[in-house]
py3Dmol code that shows the C-alpha trace and the ligand (Angstrom):
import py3Dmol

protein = """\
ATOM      1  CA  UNK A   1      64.709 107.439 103.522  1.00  0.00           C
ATOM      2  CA  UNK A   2      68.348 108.141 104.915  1.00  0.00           C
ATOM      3  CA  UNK A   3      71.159 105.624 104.752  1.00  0.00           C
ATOM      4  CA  UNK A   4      72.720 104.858 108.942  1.00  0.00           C
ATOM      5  CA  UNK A   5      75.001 107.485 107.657  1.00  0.00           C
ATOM      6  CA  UNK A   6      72.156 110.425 106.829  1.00  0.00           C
ATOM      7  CA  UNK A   7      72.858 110.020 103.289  1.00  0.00           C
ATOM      8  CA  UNK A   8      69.871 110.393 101.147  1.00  0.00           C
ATOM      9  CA  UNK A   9      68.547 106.867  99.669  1.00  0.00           C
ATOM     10  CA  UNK A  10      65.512 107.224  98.165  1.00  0.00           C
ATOM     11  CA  UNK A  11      61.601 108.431  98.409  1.00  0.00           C
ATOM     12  CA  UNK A  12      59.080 105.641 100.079  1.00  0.00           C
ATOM     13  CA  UNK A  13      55.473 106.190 100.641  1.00  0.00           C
ATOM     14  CA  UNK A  14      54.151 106.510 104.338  1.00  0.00           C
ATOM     15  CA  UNK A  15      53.000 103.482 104.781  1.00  0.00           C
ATOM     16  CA  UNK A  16      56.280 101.229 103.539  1.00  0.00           C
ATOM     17  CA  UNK A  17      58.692 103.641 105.756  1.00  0.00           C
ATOM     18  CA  UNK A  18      56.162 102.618 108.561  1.00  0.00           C
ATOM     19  CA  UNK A  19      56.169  98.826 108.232  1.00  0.00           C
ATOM     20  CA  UNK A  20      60.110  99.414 108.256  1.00  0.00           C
ATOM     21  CA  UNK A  21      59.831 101.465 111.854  1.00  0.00           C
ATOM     22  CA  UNK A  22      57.562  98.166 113.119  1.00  0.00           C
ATOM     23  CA  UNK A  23      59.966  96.229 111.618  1.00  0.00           C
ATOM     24  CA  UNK A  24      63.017  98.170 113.804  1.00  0.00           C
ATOM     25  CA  UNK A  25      64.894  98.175 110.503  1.00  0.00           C
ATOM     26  CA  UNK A  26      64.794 101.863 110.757  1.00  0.00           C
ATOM     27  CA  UNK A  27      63.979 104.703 113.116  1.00  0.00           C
ATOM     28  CA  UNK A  28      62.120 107.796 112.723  1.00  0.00           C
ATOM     29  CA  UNK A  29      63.881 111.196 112.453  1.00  0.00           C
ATOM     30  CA  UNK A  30      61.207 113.479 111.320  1.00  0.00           C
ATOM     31  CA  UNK A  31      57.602 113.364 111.919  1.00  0.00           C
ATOM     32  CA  UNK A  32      54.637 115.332 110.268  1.00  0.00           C
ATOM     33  CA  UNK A  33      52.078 115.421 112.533  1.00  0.00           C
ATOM     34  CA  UNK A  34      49.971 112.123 111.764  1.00  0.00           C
ATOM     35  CA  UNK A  35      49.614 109.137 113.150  1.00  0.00           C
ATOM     36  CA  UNK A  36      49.051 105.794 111.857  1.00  0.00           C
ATOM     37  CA  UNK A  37      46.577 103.552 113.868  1.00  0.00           C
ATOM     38  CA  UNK A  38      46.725 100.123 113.574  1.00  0.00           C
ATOM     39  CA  UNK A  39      44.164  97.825 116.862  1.00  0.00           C
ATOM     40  CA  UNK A  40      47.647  97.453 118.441  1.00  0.00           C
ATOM     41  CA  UNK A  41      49.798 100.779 118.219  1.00  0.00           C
ATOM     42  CA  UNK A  42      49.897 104.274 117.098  1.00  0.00           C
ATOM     43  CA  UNK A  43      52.652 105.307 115.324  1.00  0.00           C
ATOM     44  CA  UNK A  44      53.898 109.077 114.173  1.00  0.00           C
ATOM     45  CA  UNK A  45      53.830 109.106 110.379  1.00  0.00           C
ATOM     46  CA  UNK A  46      57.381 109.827 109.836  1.00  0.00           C
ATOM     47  CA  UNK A  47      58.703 112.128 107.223  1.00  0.00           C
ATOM     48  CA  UNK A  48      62.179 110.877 106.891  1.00  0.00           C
ATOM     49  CA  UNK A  49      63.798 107.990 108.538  1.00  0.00           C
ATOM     50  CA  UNK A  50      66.895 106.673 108.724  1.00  0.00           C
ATOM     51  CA  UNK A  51      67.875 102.543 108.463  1.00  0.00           C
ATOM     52  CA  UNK A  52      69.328 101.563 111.078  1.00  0.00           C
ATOM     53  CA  UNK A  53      72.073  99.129 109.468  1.00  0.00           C
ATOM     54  CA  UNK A  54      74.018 100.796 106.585  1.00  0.00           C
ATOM     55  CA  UNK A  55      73.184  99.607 103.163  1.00  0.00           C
ATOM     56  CA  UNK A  56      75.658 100.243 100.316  1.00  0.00           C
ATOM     57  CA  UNK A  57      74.371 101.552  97.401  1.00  0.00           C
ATOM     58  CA  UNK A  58      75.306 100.808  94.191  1.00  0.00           C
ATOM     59  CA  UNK A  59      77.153 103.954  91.839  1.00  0.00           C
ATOM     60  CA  UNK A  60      74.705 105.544  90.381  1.00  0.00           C
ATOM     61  CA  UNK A  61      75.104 107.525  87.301  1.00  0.00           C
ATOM     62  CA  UNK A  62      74.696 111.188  86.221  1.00  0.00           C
ATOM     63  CA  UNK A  63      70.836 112.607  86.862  1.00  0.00           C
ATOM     64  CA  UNK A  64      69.092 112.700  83.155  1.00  0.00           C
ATOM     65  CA  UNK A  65      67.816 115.900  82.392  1.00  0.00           C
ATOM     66  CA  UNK A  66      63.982 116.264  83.082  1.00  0.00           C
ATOM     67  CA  UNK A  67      61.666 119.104  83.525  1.00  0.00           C
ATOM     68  CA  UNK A  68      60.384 117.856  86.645  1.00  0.00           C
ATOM     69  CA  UNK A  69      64.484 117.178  87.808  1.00  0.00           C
ATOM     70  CA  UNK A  70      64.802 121.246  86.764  1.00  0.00           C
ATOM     71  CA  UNK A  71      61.723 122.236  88.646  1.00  0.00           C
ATOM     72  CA  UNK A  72      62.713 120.333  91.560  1.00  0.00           C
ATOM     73  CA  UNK A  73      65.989 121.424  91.765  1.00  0.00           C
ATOM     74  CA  UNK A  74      64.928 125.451  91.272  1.00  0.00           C
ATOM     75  CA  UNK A  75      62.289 125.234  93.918  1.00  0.00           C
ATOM     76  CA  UNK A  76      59.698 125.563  91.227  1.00  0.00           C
ATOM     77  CA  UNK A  77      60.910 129.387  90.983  1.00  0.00           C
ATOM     78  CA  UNK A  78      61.963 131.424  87.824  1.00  0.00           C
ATOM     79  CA  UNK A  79      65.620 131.935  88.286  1.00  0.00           C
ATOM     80  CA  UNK A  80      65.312 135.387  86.569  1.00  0.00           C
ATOM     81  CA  UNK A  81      62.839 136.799  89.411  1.00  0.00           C
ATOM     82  CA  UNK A  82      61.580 134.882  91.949  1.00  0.00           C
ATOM     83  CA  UNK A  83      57.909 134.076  90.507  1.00  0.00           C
ATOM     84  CA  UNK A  84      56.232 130.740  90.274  1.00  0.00           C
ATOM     85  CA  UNK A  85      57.927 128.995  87.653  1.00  0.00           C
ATOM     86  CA  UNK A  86      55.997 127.796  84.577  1.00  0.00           C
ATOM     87  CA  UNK A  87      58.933 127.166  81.685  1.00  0.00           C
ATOM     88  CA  UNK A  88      61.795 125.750  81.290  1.00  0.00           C
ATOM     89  CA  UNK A  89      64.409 128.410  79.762  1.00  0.00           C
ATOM     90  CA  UNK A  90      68.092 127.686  78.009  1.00  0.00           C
ATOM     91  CA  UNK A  91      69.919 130.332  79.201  1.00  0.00           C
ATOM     92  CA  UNK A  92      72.542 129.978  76.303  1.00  0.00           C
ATOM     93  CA  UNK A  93      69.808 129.760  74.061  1.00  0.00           C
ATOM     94  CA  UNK A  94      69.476 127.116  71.590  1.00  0.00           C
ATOM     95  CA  UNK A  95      69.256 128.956  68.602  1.00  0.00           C
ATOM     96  CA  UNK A  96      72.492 130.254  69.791  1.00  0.00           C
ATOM     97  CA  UNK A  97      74.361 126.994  70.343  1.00  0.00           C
ATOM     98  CA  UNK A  98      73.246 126.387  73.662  1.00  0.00           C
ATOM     99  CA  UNK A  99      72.994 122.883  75.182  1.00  0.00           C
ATOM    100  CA  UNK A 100      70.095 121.066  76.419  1.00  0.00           C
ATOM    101  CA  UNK A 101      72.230 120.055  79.624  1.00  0.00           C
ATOM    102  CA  UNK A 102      71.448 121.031  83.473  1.00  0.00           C
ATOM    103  CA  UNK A 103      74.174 123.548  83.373  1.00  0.00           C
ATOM    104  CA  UNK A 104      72.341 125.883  80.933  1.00  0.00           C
ATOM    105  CA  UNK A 105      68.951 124.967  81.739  1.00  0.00           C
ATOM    106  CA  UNK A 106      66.835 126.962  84.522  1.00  0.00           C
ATOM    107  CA  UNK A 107      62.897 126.963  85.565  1.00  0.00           C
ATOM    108  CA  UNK A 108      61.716 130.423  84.410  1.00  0.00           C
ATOM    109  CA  UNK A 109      58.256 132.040  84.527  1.00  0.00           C
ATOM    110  CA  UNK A 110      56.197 132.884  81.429  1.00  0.00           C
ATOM    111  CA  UNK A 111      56.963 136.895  81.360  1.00  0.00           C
ATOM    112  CA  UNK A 112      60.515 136.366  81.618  1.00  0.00           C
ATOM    113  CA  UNK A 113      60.850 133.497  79.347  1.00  0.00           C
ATOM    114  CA  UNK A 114      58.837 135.249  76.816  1.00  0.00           C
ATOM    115  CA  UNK A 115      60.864 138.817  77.498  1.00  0.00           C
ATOM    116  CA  UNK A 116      64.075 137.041  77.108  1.00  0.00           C
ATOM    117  CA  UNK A 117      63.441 135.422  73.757  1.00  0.00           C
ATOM    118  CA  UNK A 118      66.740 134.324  72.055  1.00  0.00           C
ATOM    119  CA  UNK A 119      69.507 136.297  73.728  1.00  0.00           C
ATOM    120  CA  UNK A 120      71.329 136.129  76.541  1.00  0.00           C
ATOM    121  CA  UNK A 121      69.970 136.953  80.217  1.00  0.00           C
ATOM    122  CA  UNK A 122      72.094 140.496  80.574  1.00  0.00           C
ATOM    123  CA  UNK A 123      71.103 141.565  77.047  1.00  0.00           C
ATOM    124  CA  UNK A 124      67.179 141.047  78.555  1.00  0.00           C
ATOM    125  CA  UNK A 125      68.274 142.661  81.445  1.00  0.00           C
ATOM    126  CA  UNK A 126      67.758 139.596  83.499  1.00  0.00           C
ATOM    127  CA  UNK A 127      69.521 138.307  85.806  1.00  0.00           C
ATOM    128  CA  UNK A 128      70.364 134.875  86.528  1.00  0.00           C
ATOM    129  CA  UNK A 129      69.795 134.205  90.953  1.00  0.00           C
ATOM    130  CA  UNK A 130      71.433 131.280  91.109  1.00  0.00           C
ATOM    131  CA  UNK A 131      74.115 129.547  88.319  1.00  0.00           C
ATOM    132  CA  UNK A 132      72.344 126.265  87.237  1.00  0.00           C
ATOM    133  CA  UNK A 133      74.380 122.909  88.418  1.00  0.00           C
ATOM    134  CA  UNK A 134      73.904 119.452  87.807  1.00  0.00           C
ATOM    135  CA  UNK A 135      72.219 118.199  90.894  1.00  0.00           C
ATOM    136  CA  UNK A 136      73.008 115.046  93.648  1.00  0.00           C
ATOM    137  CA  UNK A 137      72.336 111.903  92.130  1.00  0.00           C
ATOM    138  CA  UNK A 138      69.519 111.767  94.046  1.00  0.00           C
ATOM    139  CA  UNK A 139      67.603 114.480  92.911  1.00  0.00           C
ATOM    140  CA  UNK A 140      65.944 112.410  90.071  1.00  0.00           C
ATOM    141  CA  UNK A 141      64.199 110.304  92.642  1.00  0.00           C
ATOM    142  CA  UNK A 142      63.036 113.669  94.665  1.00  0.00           C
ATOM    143  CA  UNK A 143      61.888 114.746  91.489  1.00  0.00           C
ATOM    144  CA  UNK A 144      59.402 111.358  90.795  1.00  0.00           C
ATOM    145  CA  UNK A 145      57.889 112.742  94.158  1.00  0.00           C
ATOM    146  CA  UNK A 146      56.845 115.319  92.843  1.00  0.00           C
ATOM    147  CA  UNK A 147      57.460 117.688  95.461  1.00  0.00           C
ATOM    148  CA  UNK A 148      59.541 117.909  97.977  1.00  0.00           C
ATOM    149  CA  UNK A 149      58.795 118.218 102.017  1.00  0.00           C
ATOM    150  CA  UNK A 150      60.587 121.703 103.039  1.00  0.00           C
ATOM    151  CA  UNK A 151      61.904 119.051 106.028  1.00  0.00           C
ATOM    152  CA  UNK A 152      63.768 117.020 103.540  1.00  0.00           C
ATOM    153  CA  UNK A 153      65.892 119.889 102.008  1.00  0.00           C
ATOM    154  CA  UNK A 154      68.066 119.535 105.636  1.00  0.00           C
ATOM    155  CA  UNK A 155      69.106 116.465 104.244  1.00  0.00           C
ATOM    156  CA  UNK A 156      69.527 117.190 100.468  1.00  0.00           C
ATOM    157  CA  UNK A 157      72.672 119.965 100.439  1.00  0.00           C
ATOM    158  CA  UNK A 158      71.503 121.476  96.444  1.00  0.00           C
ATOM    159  CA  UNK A 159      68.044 120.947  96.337  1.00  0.00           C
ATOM    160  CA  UNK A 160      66.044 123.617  97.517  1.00  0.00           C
ATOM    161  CA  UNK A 161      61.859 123.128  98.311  1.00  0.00           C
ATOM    162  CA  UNK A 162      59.016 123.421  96.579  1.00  0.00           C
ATOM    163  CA  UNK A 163      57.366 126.539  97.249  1.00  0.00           C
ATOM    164  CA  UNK A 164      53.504 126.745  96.569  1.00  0.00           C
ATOM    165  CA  UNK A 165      52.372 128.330  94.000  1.00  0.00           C
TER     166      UNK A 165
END
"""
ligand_1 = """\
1
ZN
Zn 60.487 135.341 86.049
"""
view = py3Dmol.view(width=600, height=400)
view.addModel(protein, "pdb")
view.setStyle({"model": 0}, {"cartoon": {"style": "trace"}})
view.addModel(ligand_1, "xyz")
view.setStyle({"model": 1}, {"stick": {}})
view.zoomTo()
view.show()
């Protein structure tokens, strides 16, 4: 669900964004295919709208850390190569001093979490595709989703989408 503005608000189920289309609080902006039936209307099952008022929304804070947040953000793809994306891997790694923070935290698959061990990725001879940030505040709330439409990601600048396995 967008803000008026096409800011990012949060993840509703199907249903709730269609009661608020019936309800002309918002409008639909893109659709997957479906349609809802009720005895009077069909509707598209929308897979993002947009309210049509602006709501402000209160400051929120910085994302907590969370495997499903890191998997999210990466795409569910190892950062080293590319593969499905079973671990999490510190890239500093903690035996090393490294922080449990989103800036030195990536998704990683088993073979290169396991070749990389407790160095550093150049001394593995890995290679890092992307430097890990600290996502949109949003993320976390893409990330109780589960997954994340590949529609959505043109309205979430840093989060890229899940990729099936
Ligand atoms: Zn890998």
């Amino acid at each position: 669900m967008l803000n008026a503005t096409f800011e990012p608000l949060c993840v509703v189920s199907a249903r709730r964004a269609v009661v608020l289309v019936l309800k002309e609080k918002a409008e639909i902006v893109e659709r997957n295919g479906a349609e809802f039936r009720s005895e009077r209307a069909a509707v598209p099952a929308p897979s993002v709208i947009r309210l049509v008022h602006f709501v402000r929304v209160p400051f929120r804070s910085r994302v907590p850390l969370s495997r499903r947040g890191v998997f999210a953000r990466d795409g569910h793809r190892c950062q080293y190569c590319g593969r499905a994306a079973e671990n999490l891997d510190h890239v500093l790694p903690r035996s090393r001093g490294g922080p449990h923070s989103w800036e030195n935290v990536v998704a990683s698959c088993r073979p290169c979490n396991a070749r990389k061990e407790d160095r550093l990725p150049q001394e593995a001879g890995l290679r890092l595709r992307h430097a890990p940030v600290t996502p949109h505040a949003h993320l976390w709330l893409i990330a109780t989703a589960g997954t994340v439409d590949p529609v959505w990601t043109r309205y979430l600048p840093g989060v890229a989408a899940a990729v099936p396995a």
